[in-house]
C-alpha positions as CSV (number, residue, x, y, z in Angstrom):
1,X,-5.9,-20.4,-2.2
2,X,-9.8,-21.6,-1.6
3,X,-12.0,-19.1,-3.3
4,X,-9.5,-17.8,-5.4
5,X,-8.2,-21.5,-7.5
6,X,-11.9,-21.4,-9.0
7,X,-10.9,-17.6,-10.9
8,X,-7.7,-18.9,-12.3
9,X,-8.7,-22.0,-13.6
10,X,-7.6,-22.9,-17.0
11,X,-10.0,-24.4,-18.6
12,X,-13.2,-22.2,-17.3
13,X,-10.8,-19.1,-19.0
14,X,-10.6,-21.2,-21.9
15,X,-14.5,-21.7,-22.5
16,X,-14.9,-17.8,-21.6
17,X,-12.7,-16.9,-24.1
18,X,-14.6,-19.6,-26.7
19,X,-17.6,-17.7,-25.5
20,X,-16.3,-14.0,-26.4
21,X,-15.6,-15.6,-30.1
22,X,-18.7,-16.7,-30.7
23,X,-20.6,-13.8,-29.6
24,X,-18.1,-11.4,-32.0
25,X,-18.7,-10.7,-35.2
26,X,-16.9,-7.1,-35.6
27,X,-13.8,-5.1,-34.1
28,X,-14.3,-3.8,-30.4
29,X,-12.3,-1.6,-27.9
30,X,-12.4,-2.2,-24.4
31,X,-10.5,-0.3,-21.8
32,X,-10.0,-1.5,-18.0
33,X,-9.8,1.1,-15.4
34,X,-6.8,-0.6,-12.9
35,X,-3.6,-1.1,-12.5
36,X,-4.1,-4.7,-11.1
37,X,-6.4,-5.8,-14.2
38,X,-3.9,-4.5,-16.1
39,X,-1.0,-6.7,-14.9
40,X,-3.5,-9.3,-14.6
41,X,-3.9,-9.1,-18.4
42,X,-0.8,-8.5,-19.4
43,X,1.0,-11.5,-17.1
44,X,-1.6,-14.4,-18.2
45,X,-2.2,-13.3,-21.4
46,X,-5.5,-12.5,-21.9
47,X,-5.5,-10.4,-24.8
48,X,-3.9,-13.0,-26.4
49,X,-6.9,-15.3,-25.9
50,X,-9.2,-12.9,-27.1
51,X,-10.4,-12.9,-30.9
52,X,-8.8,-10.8,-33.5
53,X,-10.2,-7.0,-33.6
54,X,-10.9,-7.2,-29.7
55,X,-8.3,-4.6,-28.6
56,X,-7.8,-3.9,-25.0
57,X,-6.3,-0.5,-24.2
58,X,-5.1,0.2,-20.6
59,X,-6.3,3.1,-18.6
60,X,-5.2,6.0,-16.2
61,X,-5.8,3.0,-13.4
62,X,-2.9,2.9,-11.3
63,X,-2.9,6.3,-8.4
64,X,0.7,6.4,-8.3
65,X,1.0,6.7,-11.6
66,X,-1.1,9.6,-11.9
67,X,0.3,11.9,-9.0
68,X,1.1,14.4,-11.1
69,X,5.3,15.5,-10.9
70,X,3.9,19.1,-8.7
71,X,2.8,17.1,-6.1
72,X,5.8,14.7,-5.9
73,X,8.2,18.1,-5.9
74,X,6.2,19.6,-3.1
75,X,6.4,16.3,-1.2
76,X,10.1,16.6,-1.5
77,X,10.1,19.7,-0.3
78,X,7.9,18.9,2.9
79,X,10.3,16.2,3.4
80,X,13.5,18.9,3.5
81,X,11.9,20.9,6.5
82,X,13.7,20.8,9.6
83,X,12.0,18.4,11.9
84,X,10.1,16.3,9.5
85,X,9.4,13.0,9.2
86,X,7.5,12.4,5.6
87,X,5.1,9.0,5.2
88,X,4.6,7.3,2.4
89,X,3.4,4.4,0.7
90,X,6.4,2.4,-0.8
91,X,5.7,2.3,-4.3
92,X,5.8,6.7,-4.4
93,X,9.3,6.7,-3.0
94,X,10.8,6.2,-6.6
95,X,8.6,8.3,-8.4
96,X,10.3,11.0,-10.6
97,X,9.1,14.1,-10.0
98,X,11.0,17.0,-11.6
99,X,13.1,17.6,-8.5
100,X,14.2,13.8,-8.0
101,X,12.3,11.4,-6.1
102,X,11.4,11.1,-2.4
103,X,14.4,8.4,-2.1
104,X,16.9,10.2,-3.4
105,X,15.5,12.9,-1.1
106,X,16.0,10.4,1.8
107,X,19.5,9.5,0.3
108,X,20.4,13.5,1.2
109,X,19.2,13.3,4.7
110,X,15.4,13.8,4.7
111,X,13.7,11.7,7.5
112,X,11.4,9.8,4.5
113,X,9.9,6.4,5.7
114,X,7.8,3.8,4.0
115,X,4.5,2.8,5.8
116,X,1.8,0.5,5.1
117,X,-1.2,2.6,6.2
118,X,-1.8,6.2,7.3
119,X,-2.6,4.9,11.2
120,X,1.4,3.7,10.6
121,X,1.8,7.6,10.0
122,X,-0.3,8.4,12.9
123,X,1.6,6.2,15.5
124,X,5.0,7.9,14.6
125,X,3.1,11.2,15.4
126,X,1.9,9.9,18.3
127,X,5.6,8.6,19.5
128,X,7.7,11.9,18.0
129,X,5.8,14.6,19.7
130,X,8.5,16.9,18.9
131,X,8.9,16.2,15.1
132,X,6.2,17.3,12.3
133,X,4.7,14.2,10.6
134,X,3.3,14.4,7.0
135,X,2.1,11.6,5.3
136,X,1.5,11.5,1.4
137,X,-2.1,10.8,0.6
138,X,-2.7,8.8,-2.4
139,X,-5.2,6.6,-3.9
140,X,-8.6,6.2,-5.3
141,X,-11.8,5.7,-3.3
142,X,-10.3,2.4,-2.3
143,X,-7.7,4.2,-0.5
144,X,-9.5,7.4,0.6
145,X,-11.4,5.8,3.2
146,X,-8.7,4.8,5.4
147,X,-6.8,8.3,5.0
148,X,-10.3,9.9,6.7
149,X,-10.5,7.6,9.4
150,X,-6.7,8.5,9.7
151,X,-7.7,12.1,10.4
152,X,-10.4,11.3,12.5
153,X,-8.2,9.4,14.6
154,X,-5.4,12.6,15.0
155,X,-8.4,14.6,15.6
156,X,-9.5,12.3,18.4
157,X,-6.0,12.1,20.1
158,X,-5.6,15.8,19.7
159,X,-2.3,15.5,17.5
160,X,-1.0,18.8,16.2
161,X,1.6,17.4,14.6
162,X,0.5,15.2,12.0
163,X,-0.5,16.8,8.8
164,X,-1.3,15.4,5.1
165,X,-0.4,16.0,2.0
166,X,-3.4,14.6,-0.2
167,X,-3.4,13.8,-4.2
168,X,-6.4,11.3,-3.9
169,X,-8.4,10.7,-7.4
170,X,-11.7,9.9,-8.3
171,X,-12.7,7.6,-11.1
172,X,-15.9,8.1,-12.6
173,X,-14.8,11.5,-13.9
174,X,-11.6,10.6,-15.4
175,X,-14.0,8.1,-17.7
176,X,-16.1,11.2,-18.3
177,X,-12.9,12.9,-19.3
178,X,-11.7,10.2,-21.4
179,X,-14.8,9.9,-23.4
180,X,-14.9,13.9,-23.9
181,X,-11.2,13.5,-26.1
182,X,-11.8,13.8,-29.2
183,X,-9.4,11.3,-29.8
184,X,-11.3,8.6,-28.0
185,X,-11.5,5.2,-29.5
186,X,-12.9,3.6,-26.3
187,X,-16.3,1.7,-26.7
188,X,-16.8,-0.3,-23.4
189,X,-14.7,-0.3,-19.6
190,X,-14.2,-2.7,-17.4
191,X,-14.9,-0.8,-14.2
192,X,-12.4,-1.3,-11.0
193,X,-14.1,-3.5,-8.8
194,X,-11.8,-2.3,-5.8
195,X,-12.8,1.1,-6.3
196,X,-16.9,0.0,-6.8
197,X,-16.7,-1.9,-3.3
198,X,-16.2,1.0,-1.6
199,X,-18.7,3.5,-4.1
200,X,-20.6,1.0,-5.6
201,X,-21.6,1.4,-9.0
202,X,-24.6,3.9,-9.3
203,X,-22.5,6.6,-9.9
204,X,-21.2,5.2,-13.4
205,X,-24.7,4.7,-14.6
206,X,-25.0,8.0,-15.5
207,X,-22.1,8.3,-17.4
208,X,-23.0,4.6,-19.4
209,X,-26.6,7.0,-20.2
210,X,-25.0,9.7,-21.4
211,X,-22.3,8.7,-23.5
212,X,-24.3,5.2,-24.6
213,X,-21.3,2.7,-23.5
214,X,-21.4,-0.3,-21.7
215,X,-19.4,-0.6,-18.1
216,X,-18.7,-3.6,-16.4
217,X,-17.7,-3.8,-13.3
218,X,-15.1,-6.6,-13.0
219,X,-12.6,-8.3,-10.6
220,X,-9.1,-8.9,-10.8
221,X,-8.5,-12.8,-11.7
222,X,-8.3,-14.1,-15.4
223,X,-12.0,-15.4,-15.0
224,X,-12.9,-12.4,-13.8
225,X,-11.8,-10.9,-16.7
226,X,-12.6,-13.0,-19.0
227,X,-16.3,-12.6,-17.7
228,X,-16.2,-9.2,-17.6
229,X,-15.1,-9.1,-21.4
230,X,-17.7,-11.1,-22.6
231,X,-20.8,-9.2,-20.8
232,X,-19.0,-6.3,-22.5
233,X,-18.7,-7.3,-25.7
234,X,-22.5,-9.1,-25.3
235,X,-24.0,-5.3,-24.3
236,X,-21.8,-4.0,-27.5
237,X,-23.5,-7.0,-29.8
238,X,-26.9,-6.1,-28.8
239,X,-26.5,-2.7,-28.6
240,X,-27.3,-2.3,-25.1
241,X,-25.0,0.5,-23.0
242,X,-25.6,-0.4,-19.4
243,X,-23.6,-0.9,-16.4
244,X,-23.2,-4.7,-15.0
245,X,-21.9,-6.0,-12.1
246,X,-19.6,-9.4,-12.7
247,X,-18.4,-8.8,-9.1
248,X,-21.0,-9.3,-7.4
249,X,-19.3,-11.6,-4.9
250,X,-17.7,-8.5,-3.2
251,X,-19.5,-5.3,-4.7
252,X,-23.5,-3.8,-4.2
253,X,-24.7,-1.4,-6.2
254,X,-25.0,1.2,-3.3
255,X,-21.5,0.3,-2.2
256,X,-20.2,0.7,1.6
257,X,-22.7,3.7,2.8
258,X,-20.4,3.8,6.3
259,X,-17.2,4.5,3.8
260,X,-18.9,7.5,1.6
261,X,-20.1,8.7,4.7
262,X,-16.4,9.4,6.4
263,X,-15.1,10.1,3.1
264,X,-17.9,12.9,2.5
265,X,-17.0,14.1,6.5
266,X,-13.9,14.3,5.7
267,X,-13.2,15.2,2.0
268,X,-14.6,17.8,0.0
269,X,-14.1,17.4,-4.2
270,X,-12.3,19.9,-6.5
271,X,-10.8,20.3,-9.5
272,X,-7.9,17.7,-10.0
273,X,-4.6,17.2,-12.4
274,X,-3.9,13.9,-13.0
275,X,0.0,13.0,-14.6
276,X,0.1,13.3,-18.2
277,X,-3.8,14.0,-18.4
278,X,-4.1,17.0,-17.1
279,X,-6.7,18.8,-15.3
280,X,-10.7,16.9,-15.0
281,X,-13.2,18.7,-13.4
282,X,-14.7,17.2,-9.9
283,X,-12.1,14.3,-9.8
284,X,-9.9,14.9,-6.5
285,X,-9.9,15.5,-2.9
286,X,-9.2,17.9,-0.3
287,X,-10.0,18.3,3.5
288,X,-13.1,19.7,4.2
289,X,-12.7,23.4,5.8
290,X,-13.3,21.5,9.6
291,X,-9.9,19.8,8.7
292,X,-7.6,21.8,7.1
293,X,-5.9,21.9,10.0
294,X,-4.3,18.6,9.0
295,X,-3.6,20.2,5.3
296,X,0.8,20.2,4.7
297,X,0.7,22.8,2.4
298,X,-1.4,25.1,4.3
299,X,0.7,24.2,7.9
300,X,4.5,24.7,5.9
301,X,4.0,27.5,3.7
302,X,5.6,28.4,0.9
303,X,5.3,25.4,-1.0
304,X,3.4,25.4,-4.7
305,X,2.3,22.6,-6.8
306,X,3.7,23.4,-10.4
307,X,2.5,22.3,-13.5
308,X,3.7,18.9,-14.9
309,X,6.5,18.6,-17.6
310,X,6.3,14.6,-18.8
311,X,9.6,15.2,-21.0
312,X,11.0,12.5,-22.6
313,X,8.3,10.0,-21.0
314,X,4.9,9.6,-22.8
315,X,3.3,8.2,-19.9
316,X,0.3,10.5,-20.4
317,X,-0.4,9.0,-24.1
318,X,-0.4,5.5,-22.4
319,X,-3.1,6.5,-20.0
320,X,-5.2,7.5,-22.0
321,X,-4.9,4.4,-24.3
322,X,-3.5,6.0,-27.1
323,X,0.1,4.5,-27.2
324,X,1.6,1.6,-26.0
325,X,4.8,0.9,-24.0
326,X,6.5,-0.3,-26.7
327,X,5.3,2.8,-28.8
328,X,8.1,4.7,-26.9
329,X,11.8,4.6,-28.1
330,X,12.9,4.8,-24.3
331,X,11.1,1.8,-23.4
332,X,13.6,-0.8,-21.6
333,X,16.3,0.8,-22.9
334,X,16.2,4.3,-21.0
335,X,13.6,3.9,-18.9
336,X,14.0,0.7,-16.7
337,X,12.1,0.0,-13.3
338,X,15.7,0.5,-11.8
339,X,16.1,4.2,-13.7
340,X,12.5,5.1,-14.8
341,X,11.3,8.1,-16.9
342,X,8.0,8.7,-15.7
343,X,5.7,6.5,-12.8
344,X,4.0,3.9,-15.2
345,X,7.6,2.2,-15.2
346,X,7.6,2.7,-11.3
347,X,4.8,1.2,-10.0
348,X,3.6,-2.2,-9.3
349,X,0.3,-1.4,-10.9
350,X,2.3,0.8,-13.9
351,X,1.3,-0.2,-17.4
352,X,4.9,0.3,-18.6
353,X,6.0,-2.1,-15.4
354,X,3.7,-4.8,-16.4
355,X,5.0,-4.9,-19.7
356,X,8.8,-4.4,-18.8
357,X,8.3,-7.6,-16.5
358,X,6.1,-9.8,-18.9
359,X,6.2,-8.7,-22.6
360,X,9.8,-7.0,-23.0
361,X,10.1,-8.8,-26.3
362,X,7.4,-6.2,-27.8
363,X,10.1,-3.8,-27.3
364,X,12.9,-6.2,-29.1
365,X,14.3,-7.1,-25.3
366,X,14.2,-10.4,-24.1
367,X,11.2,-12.4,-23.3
368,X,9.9,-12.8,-20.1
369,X,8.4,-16.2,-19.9
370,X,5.0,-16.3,-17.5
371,X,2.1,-19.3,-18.3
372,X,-0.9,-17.9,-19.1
373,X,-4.3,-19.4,-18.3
């Protein structure tokens, strides 16, 4: 735990969180941009700490939650072809789409396995010559980078077998997209510092210029947080919109040039649908033309990416901050991590997940008790 104790210490959370009430003097709204912050938040509490009139909405942070229900249907449907082995990363297995999930496709015969990385998908391509391996490509530009060097590495080794089915998201314009809603309450984000060690942060400046909000990119640990609010909150005070940097231990403004670099080889950005959102200009990622060789949906054929239909879930008005989990009727009742409505229940980094685990008792279920800073 060296270099991680120092982020969770108690008392240093307690004289942040002193700190952000002295410095406010009105009502604020705040939004982080990750699933981890999120859970972070939610398990230790740190809304709680914060002063009355601070609200802290939760964003469209979490990639598996965001795959929209399309996607997750065509996947099943790659996974049904003769001679198919389908990759994925564990937590998509129990996503809902609107044809089931990829486990209950396994559970009727489909060769569906769980990998931790797409070179994982690559080495069963390499060891099944015979069979056609997809793996499902998910993730913000965290992620991205590894599912390029992925293809690279087929490319190099000459596999014709190995394809992938890609849904990968970019941030910066689903913040664009949330502050064009005219139903926008958002004043200031915690940016994703995951997602900023890879791109860095230029690319947010920009969007802090235009739309005259503050963004602060911020780690993952309750002092991390904590920081991260206050800088906010300080820029929001003063009436400064700018973009700060509280992680500087892992993040540069220009980011990891060798990542964009592979990700720009590799990649090429369009238009995007994101679950419950809908569709944001610029905000995905497809193979460039020199690699749609490895593209599933071109290689099978036949197989379309439908519109979403959320349902019953409201998942989409969660990620956009506009309801919380226990806004919806279903919530623990209906909709359980073991028989979820929609993916923010589903995954680890799912809003309504970190609320099922550590705040049922907003929804009238039993507490969940976990200390807090």
């Amino acid at each position: 735990m060296k270099h991680l104790d120092e982020y969770r210490d108690p008392a240093t959370a307690h004289r942040y969180a002193d700190a952000i009430a002295r410095v406010t003097t009105r009502p604020w709204t705040l939004m982080e941009i990750c699933g981890g912050q999120t859970h972070s938040i939610v398990r230790h509490g740190i809304d709680l700490m914060l002063p009355e009139g601070i609200t802290l909405l939760h964003g469209p942070g979490c990639p598996v939650c965001v795959t929209p229900s399309g996607v997750i249907d065509a996947a099943i449907a790659i996974s049904g072809r003769p001679g198919v082995i389908f990759c994925s990363f564990g937590d998509m297995l129990r996503v809902p789409g609107g044809a089931g999930s990829l486990l209950s496709a396994k559970a009727r015969g489909a060769d569906v396995r769980m990998v931790y990385s797409p070179l994982d998908a690559v080495a069963i391509a390499r060891d099944n010559p015979d069979r056609q391996v997809v793996f499902f490509a998910i993730g913000f530009e965290t992620t991205a980078p590894t599912t390029a060097m992925a293809v690279l590495q087929a490319e190099r080794e000459g596999l014709t077998n190995f394809s992938m089915l890609v849904s990968h998201v970019l941030v910066p314009p689903a913040i664009e997209g949330l502050l064009s809603d005219p139903d926008n309450t958002v004043q200031g984000f915690l940016a994703a510092g995951h997602v900023c060690t890879v791109m860095g942060f230029w690319e947010y400046e920009p969007i802090a210029e235009r739309f005259g909000i503050p963004i602060v990119v911020t780690g993952f640990e309750p002092v991390d947080l904590l920081q991260g609010i206050l800088l906010c909150i300080k820029q929001l005070e003063e009436g400064r919109a700018e973009v700060e940097n509280q992680y500087s231990r892992s993040v540069r403004r220009a980011g990891n040039e060798v990542a964009q670099l592979t990700l720009a080889r590799v990649f090429a950005v369009q238009q995007q649908g994101w679950r419950g959102i809908g569709e944001i200009p610029a905000s995905g990622l497809r193979l460039a033309p020199a690699y749609e060789r490895f593209d599933a949906l071109a290689r099978f054929g036949g197989i379309e990416v439908a519109p979403d239909d959320p349902g019953e879930c409201i998942s989409g008005e969660i990620l956009r901050g506009l309801k919380r989990p226990a806004d919806c009727p279903a919530f623990g009742t209906r909709c359980t991590p073991e028989h979820p409505l929609g993916a923010t229940m589903v995954s680890s980094e799912g809003t309504c997940a970190a609320y099922y685990r550590y705040r049922r008792s907003e929804a009238g279920s039993a507490p969940v008790a976990e200390a807090t800073p």
